[in-house]
GUPASE-359169 format. One record per residue (C-alpha): x, y, z; residue in one letter. Coordinates in steps of 0.001 Angstrom, whole numbers, padded with zeros to 6 digits, always signed. Layout:
N
XYZA
...
***
This chain:
301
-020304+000593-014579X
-017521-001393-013545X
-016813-001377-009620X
-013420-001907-010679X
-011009+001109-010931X
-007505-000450-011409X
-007410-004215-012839X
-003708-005812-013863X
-003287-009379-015012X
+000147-010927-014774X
+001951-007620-014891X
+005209-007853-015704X
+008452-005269-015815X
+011467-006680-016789X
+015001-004185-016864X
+018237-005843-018075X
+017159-010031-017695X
+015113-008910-013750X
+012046-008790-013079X
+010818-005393-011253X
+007340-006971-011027X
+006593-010295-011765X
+003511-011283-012571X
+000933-009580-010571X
-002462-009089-010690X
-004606-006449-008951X
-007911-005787-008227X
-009252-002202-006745X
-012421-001583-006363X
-014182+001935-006577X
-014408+003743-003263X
-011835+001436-001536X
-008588+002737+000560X
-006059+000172-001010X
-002783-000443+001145X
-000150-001270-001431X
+003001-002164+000609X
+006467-003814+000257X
+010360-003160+000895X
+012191-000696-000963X
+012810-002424-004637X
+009990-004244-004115X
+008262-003263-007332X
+005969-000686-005761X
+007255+002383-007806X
+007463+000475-010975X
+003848-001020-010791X
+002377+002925-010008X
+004209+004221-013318X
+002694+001408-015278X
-000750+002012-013937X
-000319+005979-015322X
+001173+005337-018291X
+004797+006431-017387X
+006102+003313-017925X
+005000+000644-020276X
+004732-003269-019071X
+006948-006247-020422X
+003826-008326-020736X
+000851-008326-019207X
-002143-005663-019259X
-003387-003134-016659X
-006640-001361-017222X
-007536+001946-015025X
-011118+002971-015171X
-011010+000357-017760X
-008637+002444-019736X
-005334+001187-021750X
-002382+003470-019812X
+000164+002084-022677X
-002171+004006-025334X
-001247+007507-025647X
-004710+009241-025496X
-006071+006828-022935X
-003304+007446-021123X
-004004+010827-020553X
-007627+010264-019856X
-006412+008594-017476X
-004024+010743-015887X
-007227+013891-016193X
-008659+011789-013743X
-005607+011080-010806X
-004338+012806-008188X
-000573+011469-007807X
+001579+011887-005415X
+005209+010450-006572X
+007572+009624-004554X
+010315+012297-005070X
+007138+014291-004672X
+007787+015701-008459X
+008066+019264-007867X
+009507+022647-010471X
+012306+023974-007513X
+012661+027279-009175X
+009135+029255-008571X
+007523+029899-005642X
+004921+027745-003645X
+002447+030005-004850X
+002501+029823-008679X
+003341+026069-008199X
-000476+026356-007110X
-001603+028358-009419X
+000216+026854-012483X
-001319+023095-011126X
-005150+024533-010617X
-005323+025898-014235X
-005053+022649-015599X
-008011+020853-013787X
-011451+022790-014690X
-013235+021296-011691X
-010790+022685-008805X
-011740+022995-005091X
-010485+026449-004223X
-012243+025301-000939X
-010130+022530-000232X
-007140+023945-001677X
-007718+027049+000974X
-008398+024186+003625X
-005167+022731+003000X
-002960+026280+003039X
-003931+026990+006434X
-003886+023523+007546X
-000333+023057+006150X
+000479+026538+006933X
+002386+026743+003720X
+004854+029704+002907X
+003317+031075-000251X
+005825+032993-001814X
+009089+030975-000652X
+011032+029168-003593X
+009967+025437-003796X
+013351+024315-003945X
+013829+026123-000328X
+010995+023909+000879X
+011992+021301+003724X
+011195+017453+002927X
+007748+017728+005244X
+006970+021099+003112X
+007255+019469-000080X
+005133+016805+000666X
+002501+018995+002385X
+002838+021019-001099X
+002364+017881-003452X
-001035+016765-001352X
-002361+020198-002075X
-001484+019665-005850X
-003171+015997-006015X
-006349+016582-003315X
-008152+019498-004621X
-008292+018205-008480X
-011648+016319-007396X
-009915+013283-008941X
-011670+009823-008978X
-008501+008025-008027X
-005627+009414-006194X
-002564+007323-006360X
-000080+008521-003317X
+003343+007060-002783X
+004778+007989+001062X
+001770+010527+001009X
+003078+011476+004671X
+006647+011379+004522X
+007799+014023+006421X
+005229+015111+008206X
+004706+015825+012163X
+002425+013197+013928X
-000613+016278+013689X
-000373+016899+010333X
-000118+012943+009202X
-003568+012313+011309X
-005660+014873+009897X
-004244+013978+006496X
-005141+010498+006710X
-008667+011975+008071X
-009352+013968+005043X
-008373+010750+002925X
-010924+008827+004607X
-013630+011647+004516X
-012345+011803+000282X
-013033+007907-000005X
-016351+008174+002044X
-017074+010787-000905X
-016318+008171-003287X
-013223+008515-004258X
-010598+005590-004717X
-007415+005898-002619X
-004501+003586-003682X
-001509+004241-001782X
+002331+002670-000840X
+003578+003847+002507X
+006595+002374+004689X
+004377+003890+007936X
+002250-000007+007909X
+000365+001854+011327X
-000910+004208+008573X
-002083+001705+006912X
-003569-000042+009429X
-005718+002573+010444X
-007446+003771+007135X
-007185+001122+004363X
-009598-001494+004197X
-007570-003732+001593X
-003972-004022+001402X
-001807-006159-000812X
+001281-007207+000283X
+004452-006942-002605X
+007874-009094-002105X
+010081-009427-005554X
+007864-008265-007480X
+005125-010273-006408X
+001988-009842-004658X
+002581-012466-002112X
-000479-011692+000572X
-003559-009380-000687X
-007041-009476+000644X
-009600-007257+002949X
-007084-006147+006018X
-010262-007028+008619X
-010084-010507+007342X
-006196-010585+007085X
-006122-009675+010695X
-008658-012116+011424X
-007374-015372+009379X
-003852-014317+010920X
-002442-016234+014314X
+000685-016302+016056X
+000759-019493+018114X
+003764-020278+020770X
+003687-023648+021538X
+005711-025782+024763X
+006103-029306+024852X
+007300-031819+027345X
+010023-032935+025048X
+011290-032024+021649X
+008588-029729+019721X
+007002-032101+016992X
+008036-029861+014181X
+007509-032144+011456X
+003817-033188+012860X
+002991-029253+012818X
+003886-028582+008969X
+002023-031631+008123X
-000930-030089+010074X
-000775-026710+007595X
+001677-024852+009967X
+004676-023115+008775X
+007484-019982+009505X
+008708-021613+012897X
+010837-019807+015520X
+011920-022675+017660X
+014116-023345+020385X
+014518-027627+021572X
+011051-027356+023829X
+009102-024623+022346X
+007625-023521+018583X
+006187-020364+017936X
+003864-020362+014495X
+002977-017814+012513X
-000304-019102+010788X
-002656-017687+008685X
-004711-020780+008274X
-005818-024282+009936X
-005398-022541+013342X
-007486-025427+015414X
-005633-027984+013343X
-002276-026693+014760X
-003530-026277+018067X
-005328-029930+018010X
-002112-031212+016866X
+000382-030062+019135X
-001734-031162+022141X
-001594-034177+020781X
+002006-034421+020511X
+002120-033510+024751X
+001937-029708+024548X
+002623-028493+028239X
+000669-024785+026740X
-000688-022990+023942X
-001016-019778+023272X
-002714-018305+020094X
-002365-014366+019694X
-003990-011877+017179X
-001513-010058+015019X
-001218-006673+013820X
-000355-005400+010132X
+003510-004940+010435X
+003415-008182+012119X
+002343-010006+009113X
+004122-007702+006478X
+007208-008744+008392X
+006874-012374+008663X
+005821-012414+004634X
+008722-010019+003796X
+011144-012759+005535X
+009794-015849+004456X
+011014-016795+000612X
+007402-017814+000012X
+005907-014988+001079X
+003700-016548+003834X
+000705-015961+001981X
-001627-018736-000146X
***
C-alpha cells in the first residue's frame, strides 16, 4: 500500500492565457497533518478542486489514494472517502441545521453518531434554526460536523476555523490531531499560519501558483535563520550573496539576512569582512511564509 495519499506532478490550471497553478507537485503522505498555505489567489482553492475532481487540470496529473479525480467513477471513489470542508463552507440555506445533519449522515454508511453528538454539544449548535440564519462561526462549526464524523481517510479543510472563538479553534485543532493520530490524513489551507504551526508536521508553501518552499515544518524551522549583521564600514553586500545569502534588509552599516541555508558560511563571511556583531535568530512559520510571499523567488531552493 502506497504511503502516499495525494501525489500531483507538474499540475497545472490555466483560465483565460494565466496560470492559477503552475506546475506543482505534491507529495502527502498517509497519516500526515499537511499545512498547505499561500495568499489569497495563490492557487490554493484551485489545486483542492482538482484534487476532488471539481475541477479538471490543464496538464499535469494528480492521483488521490492513487485514484484518477478527472475520471468520473474514480472521482467519486474518491470523494466516498473525504471529508471537505470548502471554503464558502458549501451549505443548502433553506432547511434547518438539523436535517442538514441528517440529510449529510445518510449518505456515509460508516457514520460516528458518537462524534457527531461530540461535536453538537461542543459547538452548541441550534438544531432547528434555518442554516441560512447561521452566523459565519456557526456555519463553519456546522460544515466540521458534516466532514469529521464520515470516518473519512482524508479530510481536505480550507479555513477549517474561520470564525471561530479562540476555545472552539483549540479543541478543534485537538480533535484533528487526535483524528490524524487515528490515522487519518489531514490536508488543510488556513490564513491563521499559528494554526499551522502548532499541528501540521509538513507544510508547503504556495506563491503564483507555485509551491515555492515545502518540506517537514521541524526541519523548515530548523534550516531557517534570520541573521542581523553590523559592520565597521559599509555592509559587504556583494561578499554575502556570493557566500549563499540572500533577501537583505539593509541600512549603510548593518544587513539583516534571512537564510535558510549556508548559515556558518554567512556568519564566517561577514566576520571576515570586519563585522562589529552577529546575531543569528530562529524563526517562526509566518516569519518565513512572509519573507517567501515577498521575495519574487520565493526564498525557497
Amino acid at each position: 500500500m502506497s504511503k502516499l495519499i495525494i501525489e500531483t506532478k507538474n499540475l497545472k490550471k490555466i483560465y483565460g492565457g494565466k496560470a492559477a497553478v503552475d506546475g506543482i507537485d505534491l507529495a502527502v503522505e498517509r497519516g500526515s497533518i499537511h499545512g498547505f498555505l499561500g495568499r489569497n489567489g495563490s492557487g490554493k482553492t484551485t489545486t483542492i478542486k482538482m484534487l476532488l475532481g471539481l475541477t479538471h487540470p490543464t496538464s499535469g496529473e494528480a492521483r488521490v489514494f492513487g485514484l484518477n479525480p478527472e475520471d468520473r467513477k474514480e472521482g467519486v471513489r474518491i470523494r466516498r472517502r473525504v471529508g471537505f470542508v470548502s471554503e464558502d463552507k458549501g451549505l443548502y440555506d433553506h432547511v434547518k441545521v438539523e436535517q442538514m445533519i441528517s440529510f449529510t449522515r445518510s449518505f456515509f454508511p460508516n457514520w460516528d453518531l458518537e462524534v457527531e453528538g461530540r461535536l453538537i454539544e461542543l459547538f452548541e449548535l441550534p438544531l432547528r434554526q434555518s442554516v441560512k440564519k447561521l452566523s459565519k462561526g456557526m456555519r463553519t462549526k456546522l460544515a466540521l460536523l458534516l466532514a469529521l464524523p464520515r470516518r473519512a481517510d482524508l479530510l481536505v479543510l480550507d479555513e477549517p476555523t474561520e470564525g471561530l472563538d479562540p476555545a472552539i479553534t483549540e479543541d478543534t485543532l485537538q480533535i484533528l490531531v487526535g483524528m490524524a493520530a487515528g490515522g487519518t490524513t489531514i490536508f488543510f489551507s488556513s490564513h491563521s499560519l499559528s494554526e499551522v504551526e502548532q499541528i501540521a508536521d509538513h507544510v508547503s508553501i504556495l506563491d503564483r501558483g507555485r509551491i515555492v518552499v515545502e518540506g517537514p515544518l521541524d526541519e523548515l524551522k530548523e534550516n531557517y535563520r534570520r541573521i542581523h549583521m553590523v559592520f565597521e564600514e559599509e555592509a559587504p553586500e556583494k561578499a554575502l550573496v556570493a557566500a549563499g545569502a540572500a533577501q537583505f534588509r539593509r541600512v549603510p552599516r548593518s544587513l539583516t539576512v534571512f537564510a535558510d541555508r549556508d548559515v556558518e558560511t554567512i556568519v564566517d563571511r561577514a566576520y571576515l569582512h570586519n563585522a562589529v556583531s552577529v546575531e543569528v535568530a530562529p524563526v517562526t512559520l509566518k516569519e518565513i511564509f512572509l519573507e517567501c510571499a515577498r521575495s519574487e523567488t520565493g526564498g525557497g531552493r
